[in-house]
Chimera marker file (.cmm) of the C-alpha trace (Angstrom):
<marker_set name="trace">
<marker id="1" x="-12.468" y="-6.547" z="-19.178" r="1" g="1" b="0" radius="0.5"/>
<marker id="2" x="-14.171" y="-9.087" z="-17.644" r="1" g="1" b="0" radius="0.5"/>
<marker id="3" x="-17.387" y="-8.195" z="-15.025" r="1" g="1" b="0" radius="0.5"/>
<marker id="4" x="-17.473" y="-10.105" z="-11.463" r="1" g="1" b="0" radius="0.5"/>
<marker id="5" x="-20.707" y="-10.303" z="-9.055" r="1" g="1" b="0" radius="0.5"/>
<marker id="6" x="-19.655" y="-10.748" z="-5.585" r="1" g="1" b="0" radius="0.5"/>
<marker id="7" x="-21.116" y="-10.887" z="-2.006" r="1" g="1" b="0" radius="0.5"/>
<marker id="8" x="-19.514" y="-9.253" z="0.770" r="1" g="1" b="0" radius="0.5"/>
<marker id="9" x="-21.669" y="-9.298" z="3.966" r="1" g="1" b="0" radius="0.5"/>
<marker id="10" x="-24.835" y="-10.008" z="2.498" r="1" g="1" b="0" radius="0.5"/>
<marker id="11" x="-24.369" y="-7.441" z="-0.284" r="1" g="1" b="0" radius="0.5"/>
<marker id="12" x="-24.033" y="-8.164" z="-3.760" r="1" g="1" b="0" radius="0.5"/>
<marker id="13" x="-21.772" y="-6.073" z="-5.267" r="1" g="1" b="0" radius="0.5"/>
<marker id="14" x="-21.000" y="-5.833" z="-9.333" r="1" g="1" b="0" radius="0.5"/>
<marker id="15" x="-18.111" y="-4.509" z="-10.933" r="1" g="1" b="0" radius="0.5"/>
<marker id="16" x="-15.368" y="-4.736" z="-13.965" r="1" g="1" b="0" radius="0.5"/>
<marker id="17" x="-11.676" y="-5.430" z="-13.378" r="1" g="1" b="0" radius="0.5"/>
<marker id="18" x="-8.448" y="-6.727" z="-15.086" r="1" g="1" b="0" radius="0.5"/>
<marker id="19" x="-8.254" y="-8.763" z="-11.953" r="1" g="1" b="0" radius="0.5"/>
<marker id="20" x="-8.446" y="-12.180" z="-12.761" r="1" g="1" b="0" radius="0.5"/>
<marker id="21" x="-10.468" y="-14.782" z="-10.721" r="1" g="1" b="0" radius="0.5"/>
<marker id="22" x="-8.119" y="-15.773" z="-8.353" r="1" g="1" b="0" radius="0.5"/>
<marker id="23" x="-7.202" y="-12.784" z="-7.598" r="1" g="1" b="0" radius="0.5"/>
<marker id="24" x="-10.620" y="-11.404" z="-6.760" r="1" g="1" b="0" radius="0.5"/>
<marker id="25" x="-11.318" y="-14.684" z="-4.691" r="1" g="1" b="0" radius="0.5"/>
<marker id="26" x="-8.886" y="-13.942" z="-2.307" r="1" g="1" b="0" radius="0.5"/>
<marker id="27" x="-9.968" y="-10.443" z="-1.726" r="1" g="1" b="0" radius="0.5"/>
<marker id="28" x="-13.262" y="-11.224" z="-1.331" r="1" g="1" b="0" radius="0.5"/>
<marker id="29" x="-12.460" y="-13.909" z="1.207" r="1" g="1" b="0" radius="0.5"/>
<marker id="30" x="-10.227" y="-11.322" z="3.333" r="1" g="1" b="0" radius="0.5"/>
<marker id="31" x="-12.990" y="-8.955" z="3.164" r="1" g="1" b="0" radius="0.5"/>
<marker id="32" x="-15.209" y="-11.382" z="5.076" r="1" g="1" b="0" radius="0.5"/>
<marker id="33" x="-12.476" y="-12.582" z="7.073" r="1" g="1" b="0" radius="0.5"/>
<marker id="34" x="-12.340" y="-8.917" z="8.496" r="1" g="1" b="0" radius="0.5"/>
<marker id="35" x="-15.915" y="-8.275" z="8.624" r="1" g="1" b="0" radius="0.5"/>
<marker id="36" x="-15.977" y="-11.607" z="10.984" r="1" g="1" b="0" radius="0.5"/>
<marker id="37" x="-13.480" y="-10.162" z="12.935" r="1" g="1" b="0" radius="0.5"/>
<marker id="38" x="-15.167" y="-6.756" z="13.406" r="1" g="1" b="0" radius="0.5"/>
<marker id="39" x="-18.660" y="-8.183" z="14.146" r="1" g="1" b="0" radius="0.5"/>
<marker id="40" x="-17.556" y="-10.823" z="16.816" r="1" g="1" b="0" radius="0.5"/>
<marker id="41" x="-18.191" y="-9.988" z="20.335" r="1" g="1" b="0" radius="0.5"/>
<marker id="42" x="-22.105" y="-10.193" z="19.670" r="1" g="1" b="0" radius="0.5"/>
<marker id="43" x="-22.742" y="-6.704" z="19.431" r="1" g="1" b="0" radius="0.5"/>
<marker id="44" x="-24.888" y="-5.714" z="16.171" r="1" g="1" b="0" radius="0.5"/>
<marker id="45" x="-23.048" y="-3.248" z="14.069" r="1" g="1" b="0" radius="0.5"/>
<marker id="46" x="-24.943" y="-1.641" z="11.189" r="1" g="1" b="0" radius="0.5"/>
<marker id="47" x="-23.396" y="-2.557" z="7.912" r="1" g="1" b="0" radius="0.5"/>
<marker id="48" x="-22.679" y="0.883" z="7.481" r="1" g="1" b="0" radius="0.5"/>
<marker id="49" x="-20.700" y="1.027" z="10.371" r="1" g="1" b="0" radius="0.5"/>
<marker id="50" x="-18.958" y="-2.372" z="9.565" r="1" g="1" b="0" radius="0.5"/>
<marker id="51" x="-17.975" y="-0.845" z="5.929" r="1" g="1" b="0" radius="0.5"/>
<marker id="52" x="-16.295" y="2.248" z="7.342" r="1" g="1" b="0" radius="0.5"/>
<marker id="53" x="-14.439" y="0.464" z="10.062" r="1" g="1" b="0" radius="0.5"/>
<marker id="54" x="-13.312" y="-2.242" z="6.773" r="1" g="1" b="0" radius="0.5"/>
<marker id="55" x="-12.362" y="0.648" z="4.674" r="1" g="1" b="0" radius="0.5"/>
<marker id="56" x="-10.538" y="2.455" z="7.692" r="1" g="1" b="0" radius="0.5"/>
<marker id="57" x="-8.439" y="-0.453" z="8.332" r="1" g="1" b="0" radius="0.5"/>
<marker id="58" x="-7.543" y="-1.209" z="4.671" r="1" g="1" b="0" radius="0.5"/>
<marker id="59" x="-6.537" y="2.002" z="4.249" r="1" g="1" b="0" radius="0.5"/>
<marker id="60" x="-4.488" y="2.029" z="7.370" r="1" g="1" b="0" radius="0.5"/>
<marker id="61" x="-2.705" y="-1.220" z="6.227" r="1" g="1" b="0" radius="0.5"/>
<marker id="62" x="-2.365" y="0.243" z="2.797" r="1" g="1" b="0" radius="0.5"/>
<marker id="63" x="-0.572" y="3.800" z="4.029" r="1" g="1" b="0" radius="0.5"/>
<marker id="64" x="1.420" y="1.407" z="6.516" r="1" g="1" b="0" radius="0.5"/>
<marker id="65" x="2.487" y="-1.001" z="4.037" r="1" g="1" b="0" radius="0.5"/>
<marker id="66" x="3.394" y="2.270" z="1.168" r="1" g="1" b="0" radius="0.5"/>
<marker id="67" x="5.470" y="3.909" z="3.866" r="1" g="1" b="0" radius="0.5"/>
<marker id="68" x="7.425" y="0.564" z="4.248" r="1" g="1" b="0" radius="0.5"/>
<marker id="69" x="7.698" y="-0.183" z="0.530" r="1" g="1" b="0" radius="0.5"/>
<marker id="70" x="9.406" y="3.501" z="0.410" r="1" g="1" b="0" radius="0.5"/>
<marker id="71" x="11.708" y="2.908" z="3.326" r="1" g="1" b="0" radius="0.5"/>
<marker id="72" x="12.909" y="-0.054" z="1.805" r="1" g="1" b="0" radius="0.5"/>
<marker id="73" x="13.553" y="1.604" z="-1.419" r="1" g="1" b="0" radius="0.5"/>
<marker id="74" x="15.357" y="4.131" z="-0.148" r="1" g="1" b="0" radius="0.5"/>
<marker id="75" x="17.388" y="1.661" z="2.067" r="1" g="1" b="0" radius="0.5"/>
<marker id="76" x="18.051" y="0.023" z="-1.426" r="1" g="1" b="0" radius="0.5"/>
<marker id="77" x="19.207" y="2.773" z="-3.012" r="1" g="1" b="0" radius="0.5"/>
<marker id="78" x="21.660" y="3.575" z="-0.691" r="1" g="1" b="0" radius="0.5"/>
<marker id="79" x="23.278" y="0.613" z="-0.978" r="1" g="1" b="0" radius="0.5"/>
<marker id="80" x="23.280" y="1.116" z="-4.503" r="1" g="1" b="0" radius="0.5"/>
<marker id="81" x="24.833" y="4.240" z="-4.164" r="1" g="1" b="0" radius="0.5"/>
<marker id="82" x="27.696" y="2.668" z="-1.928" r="1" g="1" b="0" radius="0.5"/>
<marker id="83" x="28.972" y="0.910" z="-4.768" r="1" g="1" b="0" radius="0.5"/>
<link id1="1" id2="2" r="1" g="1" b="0" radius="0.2"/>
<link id1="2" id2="3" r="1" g="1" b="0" radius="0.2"/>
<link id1="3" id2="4" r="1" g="1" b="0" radius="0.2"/>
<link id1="4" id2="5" r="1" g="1" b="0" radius="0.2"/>
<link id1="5" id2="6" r="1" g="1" b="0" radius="0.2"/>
<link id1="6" id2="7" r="1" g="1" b="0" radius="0.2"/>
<link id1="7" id2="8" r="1" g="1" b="0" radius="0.2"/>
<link id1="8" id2="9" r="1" g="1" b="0" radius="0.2"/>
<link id1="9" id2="10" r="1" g="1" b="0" radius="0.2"/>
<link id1="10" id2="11" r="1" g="1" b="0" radius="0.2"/>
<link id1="11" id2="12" r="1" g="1" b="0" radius="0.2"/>
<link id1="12" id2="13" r="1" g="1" b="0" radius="0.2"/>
<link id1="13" id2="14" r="1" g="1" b="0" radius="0.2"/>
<link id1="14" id2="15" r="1" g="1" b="0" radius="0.2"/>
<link id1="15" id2="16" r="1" g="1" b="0" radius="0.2"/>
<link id1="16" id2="17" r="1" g="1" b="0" radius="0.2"/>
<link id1="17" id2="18" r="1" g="1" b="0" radius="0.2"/>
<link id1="18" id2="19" r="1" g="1" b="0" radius="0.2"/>
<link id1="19" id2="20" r="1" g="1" b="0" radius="0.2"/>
<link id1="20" id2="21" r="1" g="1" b="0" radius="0.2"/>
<link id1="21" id2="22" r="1" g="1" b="0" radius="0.2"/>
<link id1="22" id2="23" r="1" g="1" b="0" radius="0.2"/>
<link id1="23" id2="24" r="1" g="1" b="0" radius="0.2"/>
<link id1="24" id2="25" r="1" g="1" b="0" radius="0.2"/>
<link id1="25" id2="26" r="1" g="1" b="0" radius="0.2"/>
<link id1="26" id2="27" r="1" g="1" b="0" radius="0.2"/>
<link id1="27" id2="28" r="1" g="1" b="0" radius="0.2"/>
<link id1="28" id2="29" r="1" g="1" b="0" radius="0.2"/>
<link id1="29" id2="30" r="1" g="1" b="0" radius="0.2"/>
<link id1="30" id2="31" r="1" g="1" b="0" radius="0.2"/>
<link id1="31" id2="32" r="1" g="1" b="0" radius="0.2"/>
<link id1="32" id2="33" r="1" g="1" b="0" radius="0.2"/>
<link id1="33" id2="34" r="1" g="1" b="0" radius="0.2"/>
<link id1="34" id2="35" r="1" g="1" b="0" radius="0.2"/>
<link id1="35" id2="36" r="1" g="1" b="0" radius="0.2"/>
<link id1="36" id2="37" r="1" g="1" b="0" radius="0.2"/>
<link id1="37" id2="38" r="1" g="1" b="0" radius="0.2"/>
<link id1="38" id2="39" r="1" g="1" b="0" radius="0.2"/>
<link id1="39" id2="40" r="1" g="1" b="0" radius="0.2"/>
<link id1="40" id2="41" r="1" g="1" b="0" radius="0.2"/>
<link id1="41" id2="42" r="1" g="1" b="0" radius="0.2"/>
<link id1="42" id2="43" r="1" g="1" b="0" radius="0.2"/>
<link id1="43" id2="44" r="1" g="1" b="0" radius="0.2"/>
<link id1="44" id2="45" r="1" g="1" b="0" radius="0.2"/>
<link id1="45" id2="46" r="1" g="1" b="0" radius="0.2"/>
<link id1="46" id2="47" r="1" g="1" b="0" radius="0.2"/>
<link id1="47" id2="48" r="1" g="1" b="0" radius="0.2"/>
<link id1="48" id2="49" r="1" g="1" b="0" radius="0.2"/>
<link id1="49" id2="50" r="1" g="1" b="0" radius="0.2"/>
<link id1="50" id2="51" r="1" g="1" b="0" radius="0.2"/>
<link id1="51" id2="52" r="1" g="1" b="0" radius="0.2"/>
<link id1="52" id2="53" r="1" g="1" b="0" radius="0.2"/>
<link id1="53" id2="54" r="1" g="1" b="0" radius="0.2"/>
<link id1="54" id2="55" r="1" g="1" b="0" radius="0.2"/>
<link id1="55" id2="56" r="1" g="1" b="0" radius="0.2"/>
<link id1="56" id2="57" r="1" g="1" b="0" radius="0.2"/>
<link id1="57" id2="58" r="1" g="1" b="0" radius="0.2"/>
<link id1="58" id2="59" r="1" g="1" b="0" radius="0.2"/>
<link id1="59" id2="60" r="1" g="1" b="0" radius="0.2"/>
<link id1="60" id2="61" r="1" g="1" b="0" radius="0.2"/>
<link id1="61" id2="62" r="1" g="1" b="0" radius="0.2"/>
<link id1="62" id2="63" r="1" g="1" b="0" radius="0.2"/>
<link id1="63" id2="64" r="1" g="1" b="0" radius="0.2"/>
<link id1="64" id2="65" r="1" g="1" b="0" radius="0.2"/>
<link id1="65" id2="66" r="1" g="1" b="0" radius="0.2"/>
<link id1="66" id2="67" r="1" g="1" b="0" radius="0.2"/>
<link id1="67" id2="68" r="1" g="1" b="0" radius="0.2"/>
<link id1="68" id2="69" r="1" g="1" b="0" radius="0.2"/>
<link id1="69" id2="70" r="1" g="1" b="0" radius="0.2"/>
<link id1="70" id2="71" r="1" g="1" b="0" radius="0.2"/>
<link id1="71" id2="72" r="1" g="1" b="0" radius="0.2"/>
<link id1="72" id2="73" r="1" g="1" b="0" radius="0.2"/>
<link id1="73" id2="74" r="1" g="1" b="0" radius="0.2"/>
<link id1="74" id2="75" r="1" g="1" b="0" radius="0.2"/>
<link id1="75" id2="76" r="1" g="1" b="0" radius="0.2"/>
<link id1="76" id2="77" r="1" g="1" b="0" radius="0.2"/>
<link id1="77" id2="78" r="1" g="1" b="0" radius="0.2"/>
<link id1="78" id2="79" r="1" g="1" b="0" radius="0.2"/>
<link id1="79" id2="80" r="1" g="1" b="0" radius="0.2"/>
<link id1="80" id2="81" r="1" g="1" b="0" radius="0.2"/>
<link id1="81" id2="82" r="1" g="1" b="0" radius="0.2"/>
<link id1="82" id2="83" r="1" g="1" b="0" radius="0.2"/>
</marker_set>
């Protein structure tokens, strides 16, 4: 399994994954993409604060995105059922 260093706002960050490179760039880029949007406005926000806030909103897309995947499977077995 290969090992991966990363920095997300200014913290390095080390870890092992099946994830392959491309993969983890593109996380890593959307986690600073939403760390610039939850820092503008020129407020300081400790980076504790900016973590939770990142974590609450990933998880919040995640649950949102899990009850659509099941909505949509159950949509699709109904029309499997129809048949």
């Amino acid at each position: 399994m290969p090992s991966y260093t990363i920095t997300v706002n200014g913290l390095e960050i080390s870890f092992k994954t099946d994830a392959d490179e491309p993969r983890i760039q593109v996380a890593q880029a959307l986690l600073e993409e939403r760390f610039a949007e939850l820092s503008k406005g020129g407020r300081y926000i400790s980076r504790e604060k900016l973590l939770t806030l990142l974590a609450l909103g990933m998880a919040d897309d995640y649950l949102e995105l899990r009850r659509k995947l099941a909505g949509q499977e159950a949509r699709l077995q109904e029309l499997l059922e129809r048949r």
